[in-house]
N, C-alpha and C positions, 0 to 999 in steps of 0.2 A: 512798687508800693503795695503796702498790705492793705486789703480793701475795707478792714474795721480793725479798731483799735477798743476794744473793751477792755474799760477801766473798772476796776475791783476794788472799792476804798474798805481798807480793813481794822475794825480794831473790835481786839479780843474776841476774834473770830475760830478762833480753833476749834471750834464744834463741830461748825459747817460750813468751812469756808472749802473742803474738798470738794462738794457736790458742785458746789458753785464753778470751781475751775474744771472738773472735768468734764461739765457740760457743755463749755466752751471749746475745750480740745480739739473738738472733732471739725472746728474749723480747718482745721492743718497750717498750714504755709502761706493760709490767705489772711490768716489774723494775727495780732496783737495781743496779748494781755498782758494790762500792766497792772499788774497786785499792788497798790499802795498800804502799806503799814502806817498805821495810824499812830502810835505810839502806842503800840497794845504792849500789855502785862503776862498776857500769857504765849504761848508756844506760835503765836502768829505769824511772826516773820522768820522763824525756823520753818516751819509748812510753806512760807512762801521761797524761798530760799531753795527748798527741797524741788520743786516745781519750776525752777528756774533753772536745776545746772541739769534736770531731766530731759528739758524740753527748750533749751538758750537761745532758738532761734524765735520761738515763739513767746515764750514768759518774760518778764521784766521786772525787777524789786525795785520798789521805792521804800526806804524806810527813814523815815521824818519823825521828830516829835509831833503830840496832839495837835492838832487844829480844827477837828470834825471833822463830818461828812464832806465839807465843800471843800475845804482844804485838799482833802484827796482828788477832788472833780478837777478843782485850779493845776493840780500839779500834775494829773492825768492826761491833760490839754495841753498845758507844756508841750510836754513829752508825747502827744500823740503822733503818730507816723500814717495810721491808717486813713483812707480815703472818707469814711466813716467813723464815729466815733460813739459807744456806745457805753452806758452808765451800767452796774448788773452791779446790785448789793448781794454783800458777803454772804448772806443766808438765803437768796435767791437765786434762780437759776432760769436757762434759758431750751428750751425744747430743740431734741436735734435733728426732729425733720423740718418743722422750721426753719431753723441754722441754715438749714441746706439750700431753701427755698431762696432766702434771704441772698444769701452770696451767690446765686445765681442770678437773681435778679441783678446786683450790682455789677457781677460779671457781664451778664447780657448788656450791659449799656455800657458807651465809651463816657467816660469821666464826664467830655461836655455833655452828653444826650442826660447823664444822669439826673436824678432829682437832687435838688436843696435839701429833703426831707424825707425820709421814709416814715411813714405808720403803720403798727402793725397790734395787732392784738395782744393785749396780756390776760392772763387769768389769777384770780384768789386762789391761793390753795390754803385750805382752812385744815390745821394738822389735827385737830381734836376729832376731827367725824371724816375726815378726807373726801369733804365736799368740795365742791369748785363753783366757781363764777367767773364765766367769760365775759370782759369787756373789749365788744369790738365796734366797730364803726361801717357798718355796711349801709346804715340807711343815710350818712353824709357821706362817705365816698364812691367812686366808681374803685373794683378793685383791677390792680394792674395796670393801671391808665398813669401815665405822667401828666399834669395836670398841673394850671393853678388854682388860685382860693375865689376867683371869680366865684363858681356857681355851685361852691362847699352847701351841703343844705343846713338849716340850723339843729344848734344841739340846744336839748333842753334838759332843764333841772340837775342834775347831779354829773349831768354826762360830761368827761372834760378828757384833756390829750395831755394823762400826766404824764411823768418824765418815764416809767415803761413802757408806752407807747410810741414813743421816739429817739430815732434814728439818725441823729443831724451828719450833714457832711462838715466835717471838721471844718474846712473852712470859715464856711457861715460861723460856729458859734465864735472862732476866733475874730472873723471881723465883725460881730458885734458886740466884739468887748468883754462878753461875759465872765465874772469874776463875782465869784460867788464869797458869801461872807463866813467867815471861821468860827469855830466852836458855836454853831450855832442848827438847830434842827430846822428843817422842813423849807430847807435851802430849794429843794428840786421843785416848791414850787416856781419861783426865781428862773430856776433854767425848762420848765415848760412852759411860760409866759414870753418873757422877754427878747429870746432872739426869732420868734415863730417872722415876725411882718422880713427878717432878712432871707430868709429861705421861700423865692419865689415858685423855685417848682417843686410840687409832693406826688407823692406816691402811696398809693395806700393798700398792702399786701395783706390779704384777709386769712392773716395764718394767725395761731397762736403762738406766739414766741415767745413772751416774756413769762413767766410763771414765779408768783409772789406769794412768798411765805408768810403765812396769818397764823400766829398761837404762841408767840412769844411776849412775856408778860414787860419787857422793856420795850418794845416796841412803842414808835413814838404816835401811830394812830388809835395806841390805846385810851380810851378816854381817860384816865386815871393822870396820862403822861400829859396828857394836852391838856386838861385842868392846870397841873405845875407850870407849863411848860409856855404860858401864855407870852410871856414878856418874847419869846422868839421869834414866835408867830407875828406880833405888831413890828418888830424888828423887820422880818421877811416883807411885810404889805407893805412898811414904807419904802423900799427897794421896788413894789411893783405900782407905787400909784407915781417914784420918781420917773419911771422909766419911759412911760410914753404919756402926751399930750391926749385930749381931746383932737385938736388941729390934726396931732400924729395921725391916727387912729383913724378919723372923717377920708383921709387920703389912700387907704388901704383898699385893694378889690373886696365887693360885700361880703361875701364869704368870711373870709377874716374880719369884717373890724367889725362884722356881728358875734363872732368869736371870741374875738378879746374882750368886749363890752359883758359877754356874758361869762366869760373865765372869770376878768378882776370882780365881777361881781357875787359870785362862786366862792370867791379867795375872801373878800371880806364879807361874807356871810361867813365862811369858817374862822376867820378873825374874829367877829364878835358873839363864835361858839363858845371861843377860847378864852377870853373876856369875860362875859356875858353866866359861864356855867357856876362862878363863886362871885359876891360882893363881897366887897373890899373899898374903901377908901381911893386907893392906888387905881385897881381894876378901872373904877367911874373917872377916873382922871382921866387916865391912857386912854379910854377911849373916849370922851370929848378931845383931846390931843390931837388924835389920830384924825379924827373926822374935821377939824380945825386947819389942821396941817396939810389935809387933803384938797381944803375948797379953796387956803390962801396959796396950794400948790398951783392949780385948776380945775374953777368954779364951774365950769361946763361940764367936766369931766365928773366931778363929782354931784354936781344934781343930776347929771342922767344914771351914777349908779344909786343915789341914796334913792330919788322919786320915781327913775323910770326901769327898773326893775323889782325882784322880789325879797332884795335889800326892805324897802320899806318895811315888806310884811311883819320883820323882825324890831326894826327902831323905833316904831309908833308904841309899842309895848311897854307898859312897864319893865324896868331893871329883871325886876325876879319875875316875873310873867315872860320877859323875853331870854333870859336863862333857859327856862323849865321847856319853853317852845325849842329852841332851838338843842338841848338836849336830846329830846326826846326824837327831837327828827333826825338826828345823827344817827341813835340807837336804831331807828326805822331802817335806814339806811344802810346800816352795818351788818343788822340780820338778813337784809335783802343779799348783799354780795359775800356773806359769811364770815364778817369780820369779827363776828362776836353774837 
């Protein structure tokens, strides 16, 4: 068995979708990649093509019509073989002494000793100044240690375990169902929420491995895209307020379900970024909808994130007072870890 299966979901990546795969190479014989072609228009699945009859024990083609980013995640988990399973977009890339760290860790432990979960560090690479921003997790984990979520410390304010951060064992995400929704952006938050409570043991490797590309103008955490882009985002949060109870969550070691209560509340603050940045007619519907559709989902669940987080701070606000708030603290935000 190969011990990670990194999935490459590609469309109209012919720029850089080379850096992306041959950062991965260096795993050799222990990994997987599986290139998925997204229905791209340009030279994509000849580059992947190319890299598949190079390297046929390691590369893999998938080439599908459009469906998005999840679409490629859904068909990547199909088709995963590795004991691991790991997401690396096309114009991203992964560090290869890291890499090395990584599969040694998996190495060193027999399948059962292993973790549910590895985390590891990622960084912003910002192309306009070739600044960085390390997001790591030292002051909630012990590193090295296989562990559960019992006595995780908490995170606060922006800090969260996006989907660069994690490492699932393939398993977990297939038995908890995961299927993510098509033609649709900012699906990964979806798969860093949702299957976290079935991956009882983690691990947490204090490398930088994931390394993310910021200065691309289509980029979907550009604010320009997340203003258009809004109706996807409410799309995304109803998938994460269906997905677990209150009851769920209350059953969980602290660690965790102080995690999740602070993620989902994380995810609809940037919901009602996305919302909240233009009025509109439509915009002020979707979101009484949203909040309507959340408390006849569960009321428990949704008064502790509307009142007993920093949710409030944002909805007590007027429309356009709570806009120009929650603008502005994204921009805070973005300059701090160099996203703009």
């Amino acid at each position: 068995m190969k011990l990670i299966t990194f999935v490459v979901p590609c469309y109209n990546s012919q720029a850089y979708m080379r850096k992306c795969i041959e950062s991965l190479l260096p795993g050799g014989e222990e990994v997987e990649i599986i290139i998925v072609n997204d229905g791209s228009k340009d030279d994509t699945f000849a580059i992947a093509k190319e890299y598949a009859l190079r390297y046929p024990s390691i590369v893999r083609v998938v080439d599908k019509p459009n469906g998005g980013h999840g679409s490629g995640i859904n068909v990547g988990l199909r088709l995963a073989c590795g004991r691991y399973f790991k997401v690396v977009d096309s114009d991203d890339w992964v560090d290869g002494v890291a890499l090395k760290s990584l599969l040694s860790a998996i190495r060193g432990r027999t399948e059962e000793a292993g973790p549910d979960l590895y985390i590891v560090n990622y960084v912003y690479e910002h192309a306009a100044d070739n600044k960085r921003f390390v997001r790591s997790y030292r002051k909630q984990f012990t590193a090295g240690k296989v562990t559960d979520w019992q006595n995780v410390k908490s995170f606060h304010f922006s800090l969260m375990l996006l989907m660069h951060a994690l490492v699932f064992r393939t398993r977990i995400l297939r038995e908890s169902g995961l299927v993510l929704p098509e033609h649709t952006f900012y699906v990964d938050d979806i798969f860093s929420y949702n299957p976290l409570p079935y991956a009882k043991k983690i691990a947490y490797l204090d490398i930088n491995f994931y390394r993310y590309f910021i200065g691309r103008d289509d980029q979907s955490v550009n604010i320009v895209n997340m203003v258009a882009r809004w109706e996807q985002q409410v799309r995304v949060m109803y998938a994460m307020i269906d997905c677990w109870t209150y009851d769920d969550l209350n059953k969980l070691p602290k660690g965790l379900r102080k995690y999740m209560i602070h993620a989902l509340a994380n995810y609809m603050m940037t919901t009602e970024l996305f919302l909240c940045s233009e009025d509109s007619p439509e915009r002020r519907e979707a979101f009484k909808a949203l909040w309507k559709h959340f408390e006849e989902r569960d009321k428990k669940l949704c008064n502790k994130i509307r009142y007993g987080t920093y949710v409030l701070s944002a909805t007590i606000l007027p429309w356009k007072l709570r806009g120009f708030y929650l603008r502005h603290g994204y921009k805070l935000l973005c300059r701090r870890v160099g996203l703009g």
